[in-house]
C-alpha positions as CSV (number, residue, x, y, z in Angstrom):
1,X,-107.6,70.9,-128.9
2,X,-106.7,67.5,-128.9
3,X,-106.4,66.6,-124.9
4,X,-109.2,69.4,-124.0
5,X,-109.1,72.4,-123.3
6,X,-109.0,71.8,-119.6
7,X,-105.9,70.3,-120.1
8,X,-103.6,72.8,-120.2
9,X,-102.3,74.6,-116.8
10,X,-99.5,77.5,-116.1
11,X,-96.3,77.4,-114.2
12,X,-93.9,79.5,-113.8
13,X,-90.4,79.0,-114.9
14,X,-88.2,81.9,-114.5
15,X,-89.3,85.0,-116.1
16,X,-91.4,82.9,-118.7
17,X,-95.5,81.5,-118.1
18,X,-94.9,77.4,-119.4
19,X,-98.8,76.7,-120.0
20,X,-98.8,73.2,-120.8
21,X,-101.0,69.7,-121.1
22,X,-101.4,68.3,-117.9
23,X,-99.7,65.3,-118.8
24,X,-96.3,67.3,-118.1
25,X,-96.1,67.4,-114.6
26,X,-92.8,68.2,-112.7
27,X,-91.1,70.8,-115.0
28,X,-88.0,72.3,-114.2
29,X,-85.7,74.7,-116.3
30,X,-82.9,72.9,-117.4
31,X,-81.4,75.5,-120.5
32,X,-81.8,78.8,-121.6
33,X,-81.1,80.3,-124.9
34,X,-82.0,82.3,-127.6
35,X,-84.6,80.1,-129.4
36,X,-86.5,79.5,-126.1
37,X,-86.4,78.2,-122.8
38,X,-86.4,74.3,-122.1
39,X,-87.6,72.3,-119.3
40,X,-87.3,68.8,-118.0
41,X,-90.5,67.1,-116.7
42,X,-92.2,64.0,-116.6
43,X,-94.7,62.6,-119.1
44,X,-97.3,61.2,-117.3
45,X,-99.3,59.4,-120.3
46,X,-96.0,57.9,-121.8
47,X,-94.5,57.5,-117.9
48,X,-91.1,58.7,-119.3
49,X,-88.9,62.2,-118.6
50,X,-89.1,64.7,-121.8
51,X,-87.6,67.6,-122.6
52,X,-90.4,70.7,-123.0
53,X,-89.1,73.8,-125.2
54,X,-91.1,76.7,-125.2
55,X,-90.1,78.8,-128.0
56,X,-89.2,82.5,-127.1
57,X,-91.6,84.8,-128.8
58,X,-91.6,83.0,-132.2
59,X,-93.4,85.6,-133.9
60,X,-91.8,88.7,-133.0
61,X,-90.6,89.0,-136.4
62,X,-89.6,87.3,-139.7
63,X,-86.5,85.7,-139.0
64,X,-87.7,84.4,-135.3
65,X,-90.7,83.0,-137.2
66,X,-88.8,81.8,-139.8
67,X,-86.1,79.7,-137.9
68,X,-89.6,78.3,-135.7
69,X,-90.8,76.8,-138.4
70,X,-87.6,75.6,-140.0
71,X,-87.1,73.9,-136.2
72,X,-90.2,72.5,-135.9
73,X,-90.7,71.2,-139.7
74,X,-87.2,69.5,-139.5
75,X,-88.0,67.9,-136.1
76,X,-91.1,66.5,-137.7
77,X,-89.9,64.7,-140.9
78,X,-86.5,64.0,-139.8
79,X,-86.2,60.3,-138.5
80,X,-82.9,59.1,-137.7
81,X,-81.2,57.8,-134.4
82,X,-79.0,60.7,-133.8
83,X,-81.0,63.3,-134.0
84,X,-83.5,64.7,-131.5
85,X,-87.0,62.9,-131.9
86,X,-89.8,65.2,-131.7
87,X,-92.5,63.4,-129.3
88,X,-95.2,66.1,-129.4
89,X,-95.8,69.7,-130.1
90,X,-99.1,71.5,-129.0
91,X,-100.0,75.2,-128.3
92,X,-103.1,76.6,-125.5
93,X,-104.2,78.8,-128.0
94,X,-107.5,77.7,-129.5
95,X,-107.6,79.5,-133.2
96,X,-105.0,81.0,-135.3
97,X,-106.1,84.8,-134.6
98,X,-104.6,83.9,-131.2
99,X,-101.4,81.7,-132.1
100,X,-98.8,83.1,-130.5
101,X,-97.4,80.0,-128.1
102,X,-95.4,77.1,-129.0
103,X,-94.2,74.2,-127.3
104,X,-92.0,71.5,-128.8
105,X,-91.9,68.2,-126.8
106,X,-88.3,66.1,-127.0
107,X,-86.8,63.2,-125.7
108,X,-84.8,63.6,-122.7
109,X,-80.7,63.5,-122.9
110,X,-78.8,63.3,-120.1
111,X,-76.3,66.3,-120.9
112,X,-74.7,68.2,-123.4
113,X,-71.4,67.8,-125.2
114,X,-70.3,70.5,-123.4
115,X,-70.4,68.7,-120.2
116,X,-68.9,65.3,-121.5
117,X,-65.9,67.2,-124.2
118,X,-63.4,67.8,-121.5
119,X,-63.4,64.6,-119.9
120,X,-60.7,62.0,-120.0
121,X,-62.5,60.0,-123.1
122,X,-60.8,57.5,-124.5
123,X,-60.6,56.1,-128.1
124,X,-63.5,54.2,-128.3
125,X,-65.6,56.7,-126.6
126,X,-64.2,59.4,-128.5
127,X,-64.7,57.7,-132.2
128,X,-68.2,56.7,-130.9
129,X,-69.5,60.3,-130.1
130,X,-67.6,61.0,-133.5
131,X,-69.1,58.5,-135.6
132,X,-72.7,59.3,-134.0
133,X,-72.0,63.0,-135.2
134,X,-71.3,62.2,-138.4
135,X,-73.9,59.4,-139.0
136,X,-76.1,62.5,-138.3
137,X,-74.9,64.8,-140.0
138,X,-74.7,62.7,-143.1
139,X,-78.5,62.0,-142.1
140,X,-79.1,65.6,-143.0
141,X,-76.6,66.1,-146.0
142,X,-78.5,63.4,-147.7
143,X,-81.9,65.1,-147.4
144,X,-80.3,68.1,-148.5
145,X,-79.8,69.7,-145.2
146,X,-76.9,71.6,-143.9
147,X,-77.3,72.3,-139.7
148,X,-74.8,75.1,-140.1
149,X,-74.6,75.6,-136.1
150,X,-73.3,72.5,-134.8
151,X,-71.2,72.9,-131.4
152,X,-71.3,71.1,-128.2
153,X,-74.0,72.9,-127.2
154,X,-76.5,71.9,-130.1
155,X,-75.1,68.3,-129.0
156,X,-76.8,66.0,-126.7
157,X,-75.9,63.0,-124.8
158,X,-77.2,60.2,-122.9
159,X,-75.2,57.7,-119.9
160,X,-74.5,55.2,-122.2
161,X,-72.7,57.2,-124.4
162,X,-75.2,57.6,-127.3
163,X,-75.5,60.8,-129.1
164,X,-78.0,63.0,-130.7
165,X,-78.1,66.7,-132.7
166,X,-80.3,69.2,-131.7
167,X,-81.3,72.9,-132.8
168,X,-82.4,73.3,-135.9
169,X,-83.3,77.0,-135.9
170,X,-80.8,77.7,-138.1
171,X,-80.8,75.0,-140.5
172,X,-80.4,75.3,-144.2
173,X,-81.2,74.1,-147.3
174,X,-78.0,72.3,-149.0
175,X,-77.3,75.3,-151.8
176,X,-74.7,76.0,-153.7
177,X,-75.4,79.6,-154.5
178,X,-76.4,80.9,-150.8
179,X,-74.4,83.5,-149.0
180,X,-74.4,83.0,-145.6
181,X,-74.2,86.0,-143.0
182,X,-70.9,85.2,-140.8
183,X,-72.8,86.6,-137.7
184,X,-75.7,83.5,-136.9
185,X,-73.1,80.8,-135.9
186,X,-70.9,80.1,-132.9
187,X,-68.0,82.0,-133.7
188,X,-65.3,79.2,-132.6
189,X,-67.0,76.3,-134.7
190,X,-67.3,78.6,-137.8
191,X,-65.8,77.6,-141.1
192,X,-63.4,79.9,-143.4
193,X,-65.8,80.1,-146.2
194,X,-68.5,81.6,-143.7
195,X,-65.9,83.8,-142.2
196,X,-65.2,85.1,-145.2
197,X,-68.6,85.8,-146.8
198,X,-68.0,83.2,-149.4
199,X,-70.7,80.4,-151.0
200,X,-70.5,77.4,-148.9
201,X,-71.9,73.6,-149.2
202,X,-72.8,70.0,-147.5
203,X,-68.9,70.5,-146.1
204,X,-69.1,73.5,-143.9
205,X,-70.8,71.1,-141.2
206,X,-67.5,68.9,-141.1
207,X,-65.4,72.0,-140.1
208,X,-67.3,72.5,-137.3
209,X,-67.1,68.5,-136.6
210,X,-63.3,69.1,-136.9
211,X,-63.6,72.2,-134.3
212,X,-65.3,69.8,-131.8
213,X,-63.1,66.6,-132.2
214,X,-59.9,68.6,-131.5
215,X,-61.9,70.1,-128.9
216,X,-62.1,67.1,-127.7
217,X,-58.2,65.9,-127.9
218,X,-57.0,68.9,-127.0
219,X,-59.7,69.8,-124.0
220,X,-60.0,73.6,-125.1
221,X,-61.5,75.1,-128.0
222,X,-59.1,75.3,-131.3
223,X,-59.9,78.7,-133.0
224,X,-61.0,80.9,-129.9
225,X,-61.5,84.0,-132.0
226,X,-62.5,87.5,-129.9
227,X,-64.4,88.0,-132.9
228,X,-65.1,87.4,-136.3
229,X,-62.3,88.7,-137.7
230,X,-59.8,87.7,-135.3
231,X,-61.3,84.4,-135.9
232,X,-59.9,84.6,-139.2
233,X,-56.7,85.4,-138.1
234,X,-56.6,82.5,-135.2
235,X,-57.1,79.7,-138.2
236,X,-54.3,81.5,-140.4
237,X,-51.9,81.5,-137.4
238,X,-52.5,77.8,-136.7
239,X,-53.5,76.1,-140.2
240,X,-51.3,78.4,-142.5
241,X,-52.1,81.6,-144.9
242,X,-54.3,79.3,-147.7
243,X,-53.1,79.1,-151.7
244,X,-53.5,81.6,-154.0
245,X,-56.0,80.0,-155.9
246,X,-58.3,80.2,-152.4
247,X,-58.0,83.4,-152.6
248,X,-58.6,84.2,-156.0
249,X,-62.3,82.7,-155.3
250,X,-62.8,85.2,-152.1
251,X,-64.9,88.8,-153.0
252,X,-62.3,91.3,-154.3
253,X,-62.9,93.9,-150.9
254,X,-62.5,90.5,-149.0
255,X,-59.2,89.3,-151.3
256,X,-57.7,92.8,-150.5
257,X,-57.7,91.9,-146.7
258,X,-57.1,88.7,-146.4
259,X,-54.0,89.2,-148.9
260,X,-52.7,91.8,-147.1
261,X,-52.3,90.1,-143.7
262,X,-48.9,88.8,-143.0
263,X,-48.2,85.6,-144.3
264,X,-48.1,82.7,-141.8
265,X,-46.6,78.8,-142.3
266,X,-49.0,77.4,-140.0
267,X,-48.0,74.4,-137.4
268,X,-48.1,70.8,-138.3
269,X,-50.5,68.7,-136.8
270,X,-48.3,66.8,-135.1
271,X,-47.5,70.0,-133.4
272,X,-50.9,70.7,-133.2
273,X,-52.3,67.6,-131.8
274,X,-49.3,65.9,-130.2
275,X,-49.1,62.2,-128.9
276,X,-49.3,63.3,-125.5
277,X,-53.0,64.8,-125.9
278,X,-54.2,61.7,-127.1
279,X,-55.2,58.7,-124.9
280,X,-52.6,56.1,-124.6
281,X,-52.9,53.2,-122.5
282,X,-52.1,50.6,-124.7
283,X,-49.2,50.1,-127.9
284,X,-52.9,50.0,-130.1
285,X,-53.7,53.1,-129.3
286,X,-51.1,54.4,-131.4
287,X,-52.4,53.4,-133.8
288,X,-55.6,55.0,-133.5
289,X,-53.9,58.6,-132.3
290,X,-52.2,58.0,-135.6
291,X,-55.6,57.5,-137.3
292,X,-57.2,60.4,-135.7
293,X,-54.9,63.1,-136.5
294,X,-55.5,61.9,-139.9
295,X,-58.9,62.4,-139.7
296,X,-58.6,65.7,-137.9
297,X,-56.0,67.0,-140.7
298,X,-58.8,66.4,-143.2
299,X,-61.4,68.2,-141.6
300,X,-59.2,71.0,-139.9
301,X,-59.1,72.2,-143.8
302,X,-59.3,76.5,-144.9
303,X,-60.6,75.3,-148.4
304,X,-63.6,73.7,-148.2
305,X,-62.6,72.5,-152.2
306,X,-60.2,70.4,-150.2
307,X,-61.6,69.2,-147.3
308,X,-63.3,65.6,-147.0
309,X,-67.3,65.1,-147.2
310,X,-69.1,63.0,-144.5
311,X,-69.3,60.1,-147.2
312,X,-65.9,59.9,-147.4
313,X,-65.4,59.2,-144.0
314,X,-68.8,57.2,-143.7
315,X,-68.7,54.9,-146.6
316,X,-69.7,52.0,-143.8
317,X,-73.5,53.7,-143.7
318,X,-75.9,53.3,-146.2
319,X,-76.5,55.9,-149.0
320,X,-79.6,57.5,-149.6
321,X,-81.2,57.0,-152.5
322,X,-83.9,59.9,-152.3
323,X,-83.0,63.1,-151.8
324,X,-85.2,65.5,-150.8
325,X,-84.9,68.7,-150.7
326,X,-86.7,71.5,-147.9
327,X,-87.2,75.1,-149.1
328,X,-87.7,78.0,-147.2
329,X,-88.9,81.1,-149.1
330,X,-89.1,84.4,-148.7
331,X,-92.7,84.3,-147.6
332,X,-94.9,87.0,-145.7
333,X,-94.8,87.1,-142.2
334,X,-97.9,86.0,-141.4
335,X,-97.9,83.4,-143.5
336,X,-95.3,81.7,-141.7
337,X,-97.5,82.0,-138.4
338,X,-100.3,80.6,-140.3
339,X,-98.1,77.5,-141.6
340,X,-96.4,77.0,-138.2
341,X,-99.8,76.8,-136.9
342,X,-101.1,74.6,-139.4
343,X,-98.3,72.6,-138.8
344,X,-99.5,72.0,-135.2
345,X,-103.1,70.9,-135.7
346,X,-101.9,68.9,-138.4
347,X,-100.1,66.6,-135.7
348,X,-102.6,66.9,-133.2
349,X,-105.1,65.4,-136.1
350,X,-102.7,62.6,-136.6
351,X,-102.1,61.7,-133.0
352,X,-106.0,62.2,-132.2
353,X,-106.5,59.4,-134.7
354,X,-103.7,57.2,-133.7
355,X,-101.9,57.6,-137.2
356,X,-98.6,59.5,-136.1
357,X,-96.0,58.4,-138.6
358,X,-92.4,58.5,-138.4
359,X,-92.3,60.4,-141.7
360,X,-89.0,61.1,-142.8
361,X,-87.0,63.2,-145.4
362,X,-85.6,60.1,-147.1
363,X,-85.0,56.8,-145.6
364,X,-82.9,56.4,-141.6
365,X,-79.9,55.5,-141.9
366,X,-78.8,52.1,-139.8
């Protein structure tokens, strides 16, 4: 290993063993889900607090290994201000026959979205933490990316009010033709087309965006479905049965349902997001409550044929010229723990030799 073999010790952290470089000293749980377990601690080489994720039982099966190496590839080429740098990633094993660890090393935030959504945030902070979602989001698009689980939670903040987008796991190739199952994603953030089984694109992120800005306004979560299907049901209620010609693109089983439910106006956004919610300390304001209700009604959007892109709303940030695109095939399973693995020595070789590159998919966005 790079730092030595003797450079690794074990702690405790709930019910999980963290055995780590000694260069992480201090460590102390800070999240729990179901890609892992992370930890704060301090980075004694670089003097600075990190984040430390210990991936739960990557290779337990396909998809676990599958979403590991989507994670840590992502984290790897992706450079861009808003979204989580990846500062080091290592395992104790010593050979591939005994892989079975990983440990992803990430800057620290402050808190998560969750923490910071409900407060009293007024325009300027709220458009920042907007525009930083987007800006990343857009990142992504443009290397032909879609997140596909944003919510506050996959959301991370620092003091100073800058933002960055975590969690990768489930992160997929921009494709046209991909149906996506409507169980992976946080039920309240999900979009219509993924409710419904349909094909999706770059703009199913920007529902989700729209979920968490009115979240945001409103301080409680739009579309609180009990589940999937009366997830459905909560968007109809509030947005309005969609047109016919939305329907006639849903899956005939799918059509039947959907057709059959009783037909609902929908409320206007006004209604929806009224003056009140909005901050409003100044005649300017208005103005921008005006503005973002405008915004919100083109994300907040059943079809996705109709609903604005990121570059529409970003046209201040520079386009990509390169595109490129990451594929993740159906390949064996322990191939995957063999390129995961190979993924890891291959950046300990670089930082050995002092060559670590901020490689990117494309170019960062300023």
């Amino acid at each position: 290993m790079t730092e030595g073999e003797g450079q690794f010790y074990s702690v405790q952290v709930g019910d999980s063993t963290f055995t780590v470089l000694r260069r992480y000293q201090q460590l102390c749980a800070i999240g729990y889900g179901a890609q892992g377990i992370v930890c704060s601690a301090l980075d004694t080489v670089l003097g600075i607090p990190v984040a430390v994720k210990k991936l739960s039982r990557p290779f337990q099966n396909q998809t676990h290994a599958k979403r590991a190496y989507r994670e840590l590839v992502l984290l790897k080429c992706v450079n861009h201000k808003n979204i989580i740098r990846l500062l080091n990633v290592f395992t104790p094993q010593k050979s591939l026959e005994e892989f079975q660890d990983l440990y992803l090393v990430m800057e620290l935030m402050d808190a998560s979205l969750c923490q910071v959504i409900h407060m009293d945030l007024d325009h300027e902070r709220m458009s920042y933490l907007l525009y930083q979602i987007l800006c990343g989001i857009r990142h992504l698009h443009s290397a032909g990316i879609i997140h596909r689980d944003l919510k506050p939670s996959n959301i991370v903040v620092k003091s100073d009010c800058t933002l960055k987008i975590l969690d990768f796991g489930l992160a997929r190739t921009a494709c046209t033709n991909f149906m996506m199952t409507p169980y992976v994603v946080t039920r309240y953030y999900r979009a219509p087309e993924v409710i419904l089984g349909m094909k999706y694109k770059e703009n199913v992120d920007i529902w989700s965006v729209g979920c968490i800005m009115g979240e945001m306004v409103k301080g409680s979560v739009i579309f609180q479905g009990t589940d999937h299907i009366d997830q459905w049901n909560k968007v109809i209620e509030i947005l309005g049965t969609p047109s016919l010609e939305f329907m006639n693109r849903l899956m005939e089983t799918v059509r039947n349902y959907v057709m059959n439910k009783p037909q609902f106006p929908g409320v206007s956004f006004n209604e929806l997001f009224p003056d009140w919610a909005f901050p409003s300390e100044t005649e300017h304001d208005q103005i921008k409550t005006s503005q973002a209700r405008d915004l919100l009604s083109k994300m907040l959007v059943i079809d996705p044929e109709s609903r604005i892109s990121v570059q529409e709303y970003l046209v201040i940030c520079k386009m990509m010229e390169r595109h490129t695109t990451l594929f993740i095939v159906s390949w064996g399973f322990s191939l995957i723990t063999e390129l995961i693995y190979k993924e890891v020595m291959d950046w300990e070789e670089r930082n050995k030799n002092g060559v670590l590159k901020e490689e990117c998919l494309g170019e960062s966005l300023v």
